[in-house]
N, CA, C and O atoms as a DFTB+ gen file, in Angstrom:
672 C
 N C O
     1  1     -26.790       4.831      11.038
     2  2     -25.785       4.633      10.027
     3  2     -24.628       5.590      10.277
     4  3     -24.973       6.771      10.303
     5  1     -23.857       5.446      10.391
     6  2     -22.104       5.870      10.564
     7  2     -21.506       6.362       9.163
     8  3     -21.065       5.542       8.357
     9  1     -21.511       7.661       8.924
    10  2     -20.768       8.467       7.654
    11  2     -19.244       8.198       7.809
    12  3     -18.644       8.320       8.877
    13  1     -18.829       7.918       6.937
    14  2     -17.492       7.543       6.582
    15  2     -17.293       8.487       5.449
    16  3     -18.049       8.762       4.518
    17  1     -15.839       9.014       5.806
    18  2     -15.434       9.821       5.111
    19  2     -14.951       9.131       3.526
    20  3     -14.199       8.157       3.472
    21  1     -15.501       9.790       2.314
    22  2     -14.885       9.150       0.976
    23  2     -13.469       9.338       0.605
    24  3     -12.890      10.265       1.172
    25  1     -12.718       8.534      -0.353
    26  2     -11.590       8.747      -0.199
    27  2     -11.323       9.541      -1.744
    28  3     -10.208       9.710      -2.238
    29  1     -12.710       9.997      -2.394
    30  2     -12.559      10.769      -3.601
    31  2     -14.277      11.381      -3.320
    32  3     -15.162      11.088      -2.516
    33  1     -14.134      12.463      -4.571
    34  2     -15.215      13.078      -4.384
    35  2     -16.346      12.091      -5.502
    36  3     -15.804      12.077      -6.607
    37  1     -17.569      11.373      -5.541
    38  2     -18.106      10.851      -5.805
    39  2     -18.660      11.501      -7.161
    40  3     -18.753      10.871      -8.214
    41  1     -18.941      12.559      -7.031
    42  2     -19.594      13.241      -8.524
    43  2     -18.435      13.782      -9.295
    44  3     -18.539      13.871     -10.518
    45  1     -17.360      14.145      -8.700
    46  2     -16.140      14.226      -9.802
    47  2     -15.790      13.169     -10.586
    48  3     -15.418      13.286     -11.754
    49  1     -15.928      11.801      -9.797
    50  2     -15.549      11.047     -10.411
    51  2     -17.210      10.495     -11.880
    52  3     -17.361      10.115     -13.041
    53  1     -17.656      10.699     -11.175
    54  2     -19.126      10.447     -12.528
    55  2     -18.535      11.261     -13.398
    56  3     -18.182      10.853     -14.505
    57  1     -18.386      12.314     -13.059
    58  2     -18.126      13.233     -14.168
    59  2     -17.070      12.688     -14.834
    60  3     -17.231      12.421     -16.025
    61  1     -15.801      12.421     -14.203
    62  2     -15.226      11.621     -15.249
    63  2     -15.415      10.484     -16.420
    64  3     -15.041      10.219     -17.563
    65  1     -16.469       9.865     -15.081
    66  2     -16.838       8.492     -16.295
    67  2     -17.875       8.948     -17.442
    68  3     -18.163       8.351     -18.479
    69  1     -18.353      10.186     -16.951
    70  2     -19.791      10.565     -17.824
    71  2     -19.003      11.025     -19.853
    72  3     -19.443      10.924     -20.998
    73  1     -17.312      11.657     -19.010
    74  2     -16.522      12.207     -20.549
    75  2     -16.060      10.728     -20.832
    76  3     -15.872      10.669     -22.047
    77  1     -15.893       9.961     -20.467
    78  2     -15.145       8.835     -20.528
    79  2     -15.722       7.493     -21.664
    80  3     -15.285       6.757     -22.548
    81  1     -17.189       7.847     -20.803
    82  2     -18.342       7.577     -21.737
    83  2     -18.788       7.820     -22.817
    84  3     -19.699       7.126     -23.268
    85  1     -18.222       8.954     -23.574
    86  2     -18.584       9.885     -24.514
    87  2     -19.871      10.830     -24.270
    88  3     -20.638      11.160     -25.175
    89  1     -19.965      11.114     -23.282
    90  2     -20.973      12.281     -22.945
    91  2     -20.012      13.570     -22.183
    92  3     -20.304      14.353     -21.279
    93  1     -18.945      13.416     -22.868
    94  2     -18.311      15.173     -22.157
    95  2     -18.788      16.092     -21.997
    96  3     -18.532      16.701     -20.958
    97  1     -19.864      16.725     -23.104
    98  2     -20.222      17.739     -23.600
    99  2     -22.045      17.931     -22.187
   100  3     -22.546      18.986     -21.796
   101  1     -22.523      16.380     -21.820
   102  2     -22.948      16.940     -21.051
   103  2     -22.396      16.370     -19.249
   104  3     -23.095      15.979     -18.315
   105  1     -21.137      16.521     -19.333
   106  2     -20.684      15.783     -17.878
   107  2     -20.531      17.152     -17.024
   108  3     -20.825      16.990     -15.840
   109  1     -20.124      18.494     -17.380
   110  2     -20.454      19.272     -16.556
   111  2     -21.446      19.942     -16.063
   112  3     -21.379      20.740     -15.128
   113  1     -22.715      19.537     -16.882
   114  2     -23.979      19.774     -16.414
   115  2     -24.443      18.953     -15.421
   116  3     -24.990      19.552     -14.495
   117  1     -24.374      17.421     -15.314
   118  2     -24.440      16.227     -14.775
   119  2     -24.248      16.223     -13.533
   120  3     -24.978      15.820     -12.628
   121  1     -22.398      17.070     -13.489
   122  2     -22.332      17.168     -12.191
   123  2     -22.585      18.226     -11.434
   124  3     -22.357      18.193     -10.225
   125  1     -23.276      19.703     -12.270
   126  2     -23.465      20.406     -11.477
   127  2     -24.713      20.165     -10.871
   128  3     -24.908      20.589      -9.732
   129  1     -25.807      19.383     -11.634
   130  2     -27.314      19.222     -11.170
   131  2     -26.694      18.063     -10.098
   132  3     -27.051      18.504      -9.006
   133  1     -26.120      17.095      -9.908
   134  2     -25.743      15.989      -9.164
   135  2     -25.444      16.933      -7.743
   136  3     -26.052      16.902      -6.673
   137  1     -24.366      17.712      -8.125
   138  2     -23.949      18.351      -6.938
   139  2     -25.198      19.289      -6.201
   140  3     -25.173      19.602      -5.010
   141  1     -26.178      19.630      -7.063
   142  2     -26.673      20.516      -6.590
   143  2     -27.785      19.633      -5.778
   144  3     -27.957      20.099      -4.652
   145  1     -28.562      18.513      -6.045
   146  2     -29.244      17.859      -5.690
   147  2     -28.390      17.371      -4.162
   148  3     -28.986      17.198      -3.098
   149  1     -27.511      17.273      -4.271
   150  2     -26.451      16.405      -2.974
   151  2     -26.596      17.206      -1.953
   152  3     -27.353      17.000      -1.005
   153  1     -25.740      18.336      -2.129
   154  2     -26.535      19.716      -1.531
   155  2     -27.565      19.885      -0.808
   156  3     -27.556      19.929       0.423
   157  1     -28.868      20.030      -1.777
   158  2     -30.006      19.843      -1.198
   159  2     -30.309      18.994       0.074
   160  3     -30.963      19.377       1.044
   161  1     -29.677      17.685      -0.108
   162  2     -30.275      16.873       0.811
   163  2     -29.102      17.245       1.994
   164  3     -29.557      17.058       3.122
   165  1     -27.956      17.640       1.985
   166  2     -27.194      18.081       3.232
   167  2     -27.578      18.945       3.932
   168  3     -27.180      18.957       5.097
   169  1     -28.578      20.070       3.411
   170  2     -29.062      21.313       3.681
   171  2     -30.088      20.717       4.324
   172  3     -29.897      20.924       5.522
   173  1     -31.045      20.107       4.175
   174  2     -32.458      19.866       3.926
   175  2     -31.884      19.117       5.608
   176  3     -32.161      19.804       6.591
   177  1     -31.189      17.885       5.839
   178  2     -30.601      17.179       6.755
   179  2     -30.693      18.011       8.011
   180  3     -31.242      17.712       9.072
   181  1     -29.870      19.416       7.595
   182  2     -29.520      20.078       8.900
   183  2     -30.559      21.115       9.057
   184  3     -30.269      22.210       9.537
   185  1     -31.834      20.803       8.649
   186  2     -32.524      21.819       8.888
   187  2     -33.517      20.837       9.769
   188  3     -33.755      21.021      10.963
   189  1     -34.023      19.827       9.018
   190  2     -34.609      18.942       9.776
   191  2     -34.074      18.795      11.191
   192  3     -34.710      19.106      12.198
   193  1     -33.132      18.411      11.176
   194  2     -32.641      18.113      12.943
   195  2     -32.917      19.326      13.432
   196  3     -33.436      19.151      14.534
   197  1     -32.857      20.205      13.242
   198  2     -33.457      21.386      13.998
   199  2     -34.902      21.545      13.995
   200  3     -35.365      21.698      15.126
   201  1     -35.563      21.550      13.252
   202  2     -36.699      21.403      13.235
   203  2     -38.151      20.044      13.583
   204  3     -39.361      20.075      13.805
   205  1     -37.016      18.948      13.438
   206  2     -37.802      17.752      13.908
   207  2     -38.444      17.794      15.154
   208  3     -39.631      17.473      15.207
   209  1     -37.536      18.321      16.683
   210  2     -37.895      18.084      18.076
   211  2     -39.185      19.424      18.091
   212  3     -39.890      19.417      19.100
   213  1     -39.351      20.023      17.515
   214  2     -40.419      21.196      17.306
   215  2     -42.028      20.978      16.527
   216  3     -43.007      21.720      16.444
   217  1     -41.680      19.301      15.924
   218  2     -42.750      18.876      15.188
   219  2     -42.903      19.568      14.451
   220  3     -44.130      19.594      14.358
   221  1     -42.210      20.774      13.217
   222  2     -42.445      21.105      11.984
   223  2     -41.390      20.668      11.237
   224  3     -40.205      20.487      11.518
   225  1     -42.182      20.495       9.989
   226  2     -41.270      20.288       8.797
   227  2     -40.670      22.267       7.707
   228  3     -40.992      23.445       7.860
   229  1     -39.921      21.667       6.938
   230  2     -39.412      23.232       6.649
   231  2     -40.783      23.715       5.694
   232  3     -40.908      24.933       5.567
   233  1     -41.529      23.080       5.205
   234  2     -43.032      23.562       4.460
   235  2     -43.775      24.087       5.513
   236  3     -44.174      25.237       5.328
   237  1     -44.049      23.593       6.496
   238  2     -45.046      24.162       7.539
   239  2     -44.286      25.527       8.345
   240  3     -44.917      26.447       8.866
   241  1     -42.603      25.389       8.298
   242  2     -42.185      26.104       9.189
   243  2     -42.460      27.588       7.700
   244  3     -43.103      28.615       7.916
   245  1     -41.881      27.299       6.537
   246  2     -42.204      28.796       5.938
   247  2     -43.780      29.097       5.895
   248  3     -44.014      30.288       5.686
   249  1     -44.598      28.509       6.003
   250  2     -46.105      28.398       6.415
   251  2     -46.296      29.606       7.682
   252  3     -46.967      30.629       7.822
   253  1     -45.498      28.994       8.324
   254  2     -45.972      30.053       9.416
   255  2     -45.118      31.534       9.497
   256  3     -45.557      32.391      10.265
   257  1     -43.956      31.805       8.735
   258  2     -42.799      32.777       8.651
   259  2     -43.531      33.611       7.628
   260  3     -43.448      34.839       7.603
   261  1     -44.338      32.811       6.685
   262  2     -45.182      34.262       5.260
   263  2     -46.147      34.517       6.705
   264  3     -46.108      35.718       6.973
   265  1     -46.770      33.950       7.439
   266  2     -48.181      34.652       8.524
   267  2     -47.550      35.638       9.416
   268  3     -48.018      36.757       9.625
   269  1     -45.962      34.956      10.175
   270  2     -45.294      36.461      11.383
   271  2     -45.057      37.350      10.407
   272  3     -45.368      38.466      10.824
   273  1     -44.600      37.394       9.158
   274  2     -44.401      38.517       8.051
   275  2     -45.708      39.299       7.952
   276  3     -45.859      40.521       7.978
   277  1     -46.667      38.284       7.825
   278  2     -47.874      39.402       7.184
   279  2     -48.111      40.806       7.917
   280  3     -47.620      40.793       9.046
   281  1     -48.636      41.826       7.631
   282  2     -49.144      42.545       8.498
   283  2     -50.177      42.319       9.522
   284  3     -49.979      42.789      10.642
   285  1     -51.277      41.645       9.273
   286  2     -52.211      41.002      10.363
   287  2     -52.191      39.663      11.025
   288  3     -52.884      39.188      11.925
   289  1     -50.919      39.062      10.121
   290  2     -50.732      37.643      11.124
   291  2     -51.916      36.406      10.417
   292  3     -52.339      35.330      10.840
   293  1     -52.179      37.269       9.047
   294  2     -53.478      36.270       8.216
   295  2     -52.598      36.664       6.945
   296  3     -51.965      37.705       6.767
   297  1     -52.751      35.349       5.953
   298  2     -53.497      35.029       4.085
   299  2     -53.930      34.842       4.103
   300  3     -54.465      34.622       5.190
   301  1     -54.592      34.542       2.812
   302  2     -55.389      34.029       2.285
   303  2     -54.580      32.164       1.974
   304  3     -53.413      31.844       2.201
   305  1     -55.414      31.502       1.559
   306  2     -54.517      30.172       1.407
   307  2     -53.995      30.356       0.146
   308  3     -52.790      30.171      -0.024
   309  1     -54.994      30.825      -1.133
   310  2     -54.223      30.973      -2.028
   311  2     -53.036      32.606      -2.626
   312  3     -52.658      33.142      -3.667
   313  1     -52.958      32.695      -1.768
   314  2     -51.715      33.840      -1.753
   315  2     -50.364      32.989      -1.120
   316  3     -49.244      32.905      -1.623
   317  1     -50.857      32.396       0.148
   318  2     -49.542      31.062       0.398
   319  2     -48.731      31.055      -0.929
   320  3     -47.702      31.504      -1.434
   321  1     -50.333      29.900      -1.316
   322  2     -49.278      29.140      -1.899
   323  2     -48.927      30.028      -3.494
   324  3     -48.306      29.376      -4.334
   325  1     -49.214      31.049      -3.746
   326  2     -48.416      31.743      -4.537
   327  2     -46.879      32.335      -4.698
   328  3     -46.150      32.429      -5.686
   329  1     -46.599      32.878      -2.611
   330  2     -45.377      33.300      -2.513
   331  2     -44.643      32.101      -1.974
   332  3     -43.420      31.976      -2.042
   333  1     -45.579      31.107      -1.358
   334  2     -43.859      29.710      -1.458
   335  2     -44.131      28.779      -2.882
   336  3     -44.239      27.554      -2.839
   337  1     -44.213      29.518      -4.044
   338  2     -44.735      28.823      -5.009
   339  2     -44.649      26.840      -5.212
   340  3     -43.986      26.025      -5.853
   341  1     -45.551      26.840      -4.409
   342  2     -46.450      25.353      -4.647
   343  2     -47.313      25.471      -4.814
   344  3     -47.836      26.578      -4.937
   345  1     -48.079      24.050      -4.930
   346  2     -49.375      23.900      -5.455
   347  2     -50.458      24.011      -4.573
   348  3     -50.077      23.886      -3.409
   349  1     -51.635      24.194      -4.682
   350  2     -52.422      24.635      -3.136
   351  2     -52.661      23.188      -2.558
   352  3     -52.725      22.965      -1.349
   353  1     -52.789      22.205      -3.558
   354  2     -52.779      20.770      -2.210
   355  2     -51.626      21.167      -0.846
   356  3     -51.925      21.198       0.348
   357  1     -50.673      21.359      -1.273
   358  2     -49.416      21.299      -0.741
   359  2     -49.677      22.374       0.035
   360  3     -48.585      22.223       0.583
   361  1     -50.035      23.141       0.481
   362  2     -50.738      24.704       0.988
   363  2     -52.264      23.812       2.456
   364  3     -52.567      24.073       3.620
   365  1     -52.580      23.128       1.764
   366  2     -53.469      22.707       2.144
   367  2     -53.131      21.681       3.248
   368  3     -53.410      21.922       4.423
   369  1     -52.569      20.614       2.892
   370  2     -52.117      19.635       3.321
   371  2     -50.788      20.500       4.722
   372  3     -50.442      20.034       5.808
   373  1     -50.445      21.593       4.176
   374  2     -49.226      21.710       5.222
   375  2     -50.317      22.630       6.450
   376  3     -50.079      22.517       7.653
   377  1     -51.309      23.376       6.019
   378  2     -52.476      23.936       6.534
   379  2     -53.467      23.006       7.713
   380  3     -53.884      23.289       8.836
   381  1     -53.581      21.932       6.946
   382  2     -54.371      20.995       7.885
   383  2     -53.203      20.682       9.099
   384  3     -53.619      20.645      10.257
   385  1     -51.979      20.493       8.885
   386  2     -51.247      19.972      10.123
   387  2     -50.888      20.898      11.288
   388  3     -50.891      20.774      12.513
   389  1     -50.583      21.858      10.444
   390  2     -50.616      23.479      11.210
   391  2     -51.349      23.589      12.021
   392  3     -50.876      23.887      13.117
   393  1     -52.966      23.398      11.911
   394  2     -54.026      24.033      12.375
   395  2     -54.688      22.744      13.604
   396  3     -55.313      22.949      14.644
   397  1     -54.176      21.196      12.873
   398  2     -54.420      20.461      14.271
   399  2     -53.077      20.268      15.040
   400  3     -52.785      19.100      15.296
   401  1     -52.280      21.176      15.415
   402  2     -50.974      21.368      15.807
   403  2     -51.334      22.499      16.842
   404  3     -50.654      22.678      17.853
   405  1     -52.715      23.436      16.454
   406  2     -53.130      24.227      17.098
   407  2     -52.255      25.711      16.740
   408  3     -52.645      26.786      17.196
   409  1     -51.244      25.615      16.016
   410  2     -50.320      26.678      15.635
   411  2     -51.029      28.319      14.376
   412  3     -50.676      29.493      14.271
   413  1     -52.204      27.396      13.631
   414  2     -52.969      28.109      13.003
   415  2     -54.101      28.023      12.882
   416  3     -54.325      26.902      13.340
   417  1     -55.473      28.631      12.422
   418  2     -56.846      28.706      12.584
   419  2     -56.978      28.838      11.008
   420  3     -56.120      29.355      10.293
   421  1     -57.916      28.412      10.666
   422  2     -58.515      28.998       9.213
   423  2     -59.999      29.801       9.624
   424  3     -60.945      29.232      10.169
   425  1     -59.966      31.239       9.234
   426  2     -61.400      32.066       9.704
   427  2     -61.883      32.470       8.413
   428  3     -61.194      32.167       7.440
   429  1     -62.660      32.930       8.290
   430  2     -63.491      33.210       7.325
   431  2     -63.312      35.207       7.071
   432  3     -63.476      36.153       7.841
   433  1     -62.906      35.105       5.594
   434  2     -62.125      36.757       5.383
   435  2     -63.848      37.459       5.658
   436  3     -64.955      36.921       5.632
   437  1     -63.453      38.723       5.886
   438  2     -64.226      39.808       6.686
   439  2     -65.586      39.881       5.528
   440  3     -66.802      39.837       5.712
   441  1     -64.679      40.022       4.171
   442  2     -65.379      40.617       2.696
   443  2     -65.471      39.763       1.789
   444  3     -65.858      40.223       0.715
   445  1     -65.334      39.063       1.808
   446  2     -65.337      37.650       0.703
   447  2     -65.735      36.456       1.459
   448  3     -65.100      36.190       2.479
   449  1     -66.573      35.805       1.139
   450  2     -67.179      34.724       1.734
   451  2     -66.488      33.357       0.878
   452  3     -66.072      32.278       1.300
   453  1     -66.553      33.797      -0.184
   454  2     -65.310      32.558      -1.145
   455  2     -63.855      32.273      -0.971
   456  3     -63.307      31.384      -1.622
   457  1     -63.091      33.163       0.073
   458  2     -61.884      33.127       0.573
   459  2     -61.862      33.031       2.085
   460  3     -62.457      33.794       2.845
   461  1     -60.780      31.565       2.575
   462  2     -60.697      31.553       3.561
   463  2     -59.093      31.810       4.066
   464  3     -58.156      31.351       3.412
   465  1     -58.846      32.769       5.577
   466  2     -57.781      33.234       5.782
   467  2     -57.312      32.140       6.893
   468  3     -57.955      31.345       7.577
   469  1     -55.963      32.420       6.790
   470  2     -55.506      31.628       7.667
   471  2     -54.554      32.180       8.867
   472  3     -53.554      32.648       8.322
   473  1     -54.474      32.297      10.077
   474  2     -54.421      33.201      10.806
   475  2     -53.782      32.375      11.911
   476  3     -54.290      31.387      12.442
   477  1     -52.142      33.122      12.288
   478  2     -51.397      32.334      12.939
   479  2     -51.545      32.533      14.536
   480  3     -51.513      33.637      15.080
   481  1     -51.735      31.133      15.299
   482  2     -51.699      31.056      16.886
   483  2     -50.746      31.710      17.646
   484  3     -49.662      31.919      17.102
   485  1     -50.923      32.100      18.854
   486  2     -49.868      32.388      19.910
   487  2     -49.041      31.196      20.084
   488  3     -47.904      31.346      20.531
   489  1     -49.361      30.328      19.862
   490  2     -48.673      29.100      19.573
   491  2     -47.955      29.264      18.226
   492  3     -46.913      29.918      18.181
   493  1     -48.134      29.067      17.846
   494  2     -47.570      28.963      16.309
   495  2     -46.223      30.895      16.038
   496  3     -45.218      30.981      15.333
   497  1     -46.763      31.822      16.779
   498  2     -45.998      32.558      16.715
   499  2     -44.465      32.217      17.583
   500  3     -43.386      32.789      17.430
   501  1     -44.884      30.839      18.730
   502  2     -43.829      30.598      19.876
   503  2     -43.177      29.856      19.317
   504  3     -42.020      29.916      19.733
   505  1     -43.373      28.826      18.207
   506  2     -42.968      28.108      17.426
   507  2     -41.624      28.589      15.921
   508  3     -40.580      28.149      15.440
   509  1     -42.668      29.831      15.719
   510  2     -41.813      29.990      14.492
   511  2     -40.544      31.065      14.968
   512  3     -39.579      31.377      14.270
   513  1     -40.897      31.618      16.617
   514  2     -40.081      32.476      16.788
   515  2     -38.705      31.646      17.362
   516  3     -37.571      32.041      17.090
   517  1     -38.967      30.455      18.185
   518  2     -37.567      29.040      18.646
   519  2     -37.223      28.826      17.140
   520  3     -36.160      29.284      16.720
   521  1     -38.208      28.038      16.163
   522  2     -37.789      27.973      15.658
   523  2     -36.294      28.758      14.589
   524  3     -35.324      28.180      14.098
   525  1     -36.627      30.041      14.557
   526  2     -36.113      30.606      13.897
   527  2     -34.608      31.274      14.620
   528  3     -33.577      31.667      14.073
   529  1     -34.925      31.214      15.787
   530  2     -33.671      31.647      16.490
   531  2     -33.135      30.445      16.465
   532  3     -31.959      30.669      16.178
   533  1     -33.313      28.920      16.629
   534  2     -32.309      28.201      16.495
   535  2     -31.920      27.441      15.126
   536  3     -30.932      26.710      15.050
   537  1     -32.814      27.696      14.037
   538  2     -32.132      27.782      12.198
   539  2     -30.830      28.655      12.209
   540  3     -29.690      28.267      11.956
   541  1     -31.274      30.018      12.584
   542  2     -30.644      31.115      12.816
   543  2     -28.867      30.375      13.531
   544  3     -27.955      29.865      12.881
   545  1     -28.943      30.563      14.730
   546  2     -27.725      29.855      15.123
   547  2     -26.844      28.764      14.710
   548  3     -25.644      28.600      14.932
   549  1     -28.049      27.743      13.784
   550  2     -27.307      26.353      14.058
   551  2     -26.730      26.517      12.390
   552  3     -25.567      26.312      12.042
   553  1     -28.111      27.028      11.293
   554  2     -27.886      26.724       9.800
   555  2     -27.694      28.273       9.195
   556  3     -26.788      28.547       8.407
   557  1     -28.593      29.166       9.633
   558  2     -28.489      30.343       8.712
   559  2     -27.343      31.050       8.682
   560  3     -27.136      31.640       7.622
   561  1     -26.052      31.234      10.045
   562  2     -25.575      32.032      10.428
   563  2     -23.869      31.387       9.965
   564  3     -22.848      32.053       9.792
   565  1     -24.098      29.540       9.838
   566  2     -23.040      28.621       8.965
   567  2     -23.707      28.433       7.834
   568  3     -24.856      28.208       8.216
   569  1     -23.696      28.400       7.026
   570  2     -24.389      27.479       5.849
   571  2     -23.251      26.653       5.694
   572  3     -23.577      25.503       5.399
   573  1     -22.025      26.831       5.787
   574  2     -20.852      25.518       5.316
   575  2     -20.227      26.526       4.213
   576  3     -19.321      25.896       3.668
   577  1     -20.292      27.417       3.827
   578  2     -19.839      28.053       3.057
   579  2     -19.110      30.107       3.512
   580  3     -19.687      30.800       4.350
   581  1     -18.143      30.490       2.907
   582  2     -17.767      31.568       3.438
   583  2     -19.030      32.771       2.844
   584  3     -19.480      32.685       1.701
   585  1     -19.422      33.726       3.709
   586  2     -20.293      34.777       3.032
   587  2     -19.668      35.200       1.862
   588  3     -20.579      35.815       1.308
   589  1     -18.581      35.271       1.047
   590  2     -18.487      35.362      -0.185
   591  2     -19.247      34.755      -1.140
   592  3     -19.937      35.162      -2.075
   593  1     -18.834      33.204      -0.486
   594  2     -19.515      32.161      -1.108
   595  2     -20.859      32.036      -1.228
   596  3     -21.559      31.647      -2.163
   597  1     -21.118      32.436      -0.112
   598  2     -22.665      32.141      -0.136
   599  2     -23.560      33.596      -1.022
   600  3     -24.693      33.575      -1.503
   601  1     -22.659      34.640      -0.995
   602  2     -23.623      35.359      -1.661
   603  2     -23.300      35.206      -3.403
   604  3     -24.087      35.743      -4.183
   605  1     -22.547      34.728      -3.731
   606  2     -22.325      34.155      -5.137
   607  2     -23.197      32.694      -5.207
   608  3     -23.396      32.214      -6.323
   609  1     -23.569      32.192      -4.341
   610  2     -24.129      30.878      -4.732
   611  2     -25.637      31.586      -5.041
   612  3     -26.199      31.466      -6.130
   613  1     -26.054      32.151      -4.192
   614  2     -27.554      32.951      -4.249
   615  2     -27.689      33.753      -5.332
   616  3     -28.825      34.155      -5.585
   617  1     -26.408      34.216      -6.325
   618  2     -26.795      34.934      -7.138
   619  2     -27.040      33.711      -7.913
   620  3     -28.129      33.182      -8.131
   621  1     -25.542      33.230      -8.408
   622  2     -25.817      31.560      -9.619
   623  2     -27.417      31.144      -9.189
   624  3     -28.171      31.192     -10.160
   625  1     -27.822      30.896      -8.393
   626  2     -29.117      30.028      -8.056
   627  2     -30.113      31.224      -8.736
   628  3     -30.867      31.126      -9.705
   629  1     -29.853      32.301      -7.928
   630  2     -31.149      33.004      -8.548
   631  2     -31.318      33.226     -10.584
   632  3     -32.257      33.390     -11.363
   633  1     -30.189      33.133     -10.669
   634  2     -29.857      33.409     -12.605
   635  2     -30.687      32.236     -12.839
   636  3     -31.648      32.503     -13.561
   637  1     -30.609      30.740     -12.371
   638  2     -31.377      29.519     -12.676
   639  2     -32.917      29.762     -12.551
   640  3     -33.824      29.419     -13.309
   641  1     -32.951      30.568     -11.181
   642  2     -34.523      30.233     -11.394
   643  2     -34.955      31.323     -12.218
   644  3     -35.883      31.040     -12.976
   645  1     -34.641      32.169     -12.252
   646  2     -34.722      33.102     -13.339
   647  2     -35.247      33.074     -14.452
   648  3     -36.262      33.572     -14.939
   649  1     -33.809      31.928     -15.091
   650  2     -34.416      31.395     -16.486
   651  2     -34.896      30.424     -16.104
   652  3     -35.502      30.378     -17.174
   653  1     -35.280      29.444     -15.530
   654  2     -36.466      28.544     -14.851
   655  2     -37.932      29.241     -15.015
   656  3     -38.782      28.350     -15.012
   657  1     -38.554      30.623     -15.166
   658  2     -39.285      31.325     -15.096
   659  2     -39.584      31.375     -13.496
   660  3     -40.723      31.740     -13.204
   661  1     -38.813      31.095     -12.554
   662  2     -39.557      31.280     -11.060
   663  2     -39.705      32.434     -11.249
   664  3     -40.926      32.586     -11.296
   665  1     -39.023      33.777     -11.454
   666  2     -39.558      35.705     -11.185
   667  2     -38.872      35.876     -12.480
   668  3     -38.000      35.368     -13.186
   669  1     -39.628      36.752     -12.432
   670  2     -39.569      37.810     -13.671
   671  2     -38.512      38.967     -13.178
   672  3     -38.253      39.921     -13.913
């Protein structure tokens, strides 16, 4: 499919029709969640193409970035999925692909027999380290926005999740 440039901005104009409509009062909310969702998927776009020819998705790729972080290169599964707060299916499910990808192992913790760790490959370290040098180059280092910008967008975002209850 071939992007064609618009000849107006698409959510400005909702927003117009949204006051137009008699919903003024919520048309700048409308379009900021609109915009922000739009966003998402432009972001999400250019991360994928970087990440597609590598066979991870961006769940599996922070999967393996909390394990090069850890100190031993192991979690637990449910500590995962505590610090990329999802649900442990989702922990699980990104775990199983990981591990027949050969990138991670699930072993059995030293002291607890009821917790299993998950413990990243020499593979999976070769993975998240391309990976990350070419996020790095292609998305982290442009986001599309000036570092002014971008560190004001990270604050606005963080005030949301904030009151969202994501952190305290």
């Amino acid at each position: 499919m071939t992007r064609r440039e618009l000849p107006l901005d698409p959510i400005r104009e909702a927003e117009r029709l949204w006051t137009e409509h008699g919903w003024p009062d919520s048309a700048p909310g409308m379009a900021a969640v609109t915009s922000l969702m739009r966003a998402h998927q432009l972001v999400l776009s250019r991360v994928e193409a970087v990440l597609r020819p590598l066979d991870v998705t961006f769940a599996r790729y922070e999967v393996l970035m909390l394990l090069v972080f850890s100190r031993r290169g192991t979690l637990p599964m449910s500590r995962i999925g505590t610090r990329l707060q999802v649900h442990q299916t989702s922990v699980t499910n990104a775990v199983d692909r990981l591990e027949r990808a050969g990138l991670v192992r699930r072993v059995p913790h030293p002291s607890d027999r009821r917790t299993t760790l998950i413990e990243i490959t020499r593979a999976g370290r070769e993975v998240a380290d391309t990976a990350t040098q070419r996020l790095n180059e292609t998305v982290f280092a442009n986001p599309g926005l000036t570092r002014r910008d971008t560190t004001t967008l990270v604050d606005i975002l963080a005030r949301l999740r904030r009151q969202a209850g994501d952190f305290g």
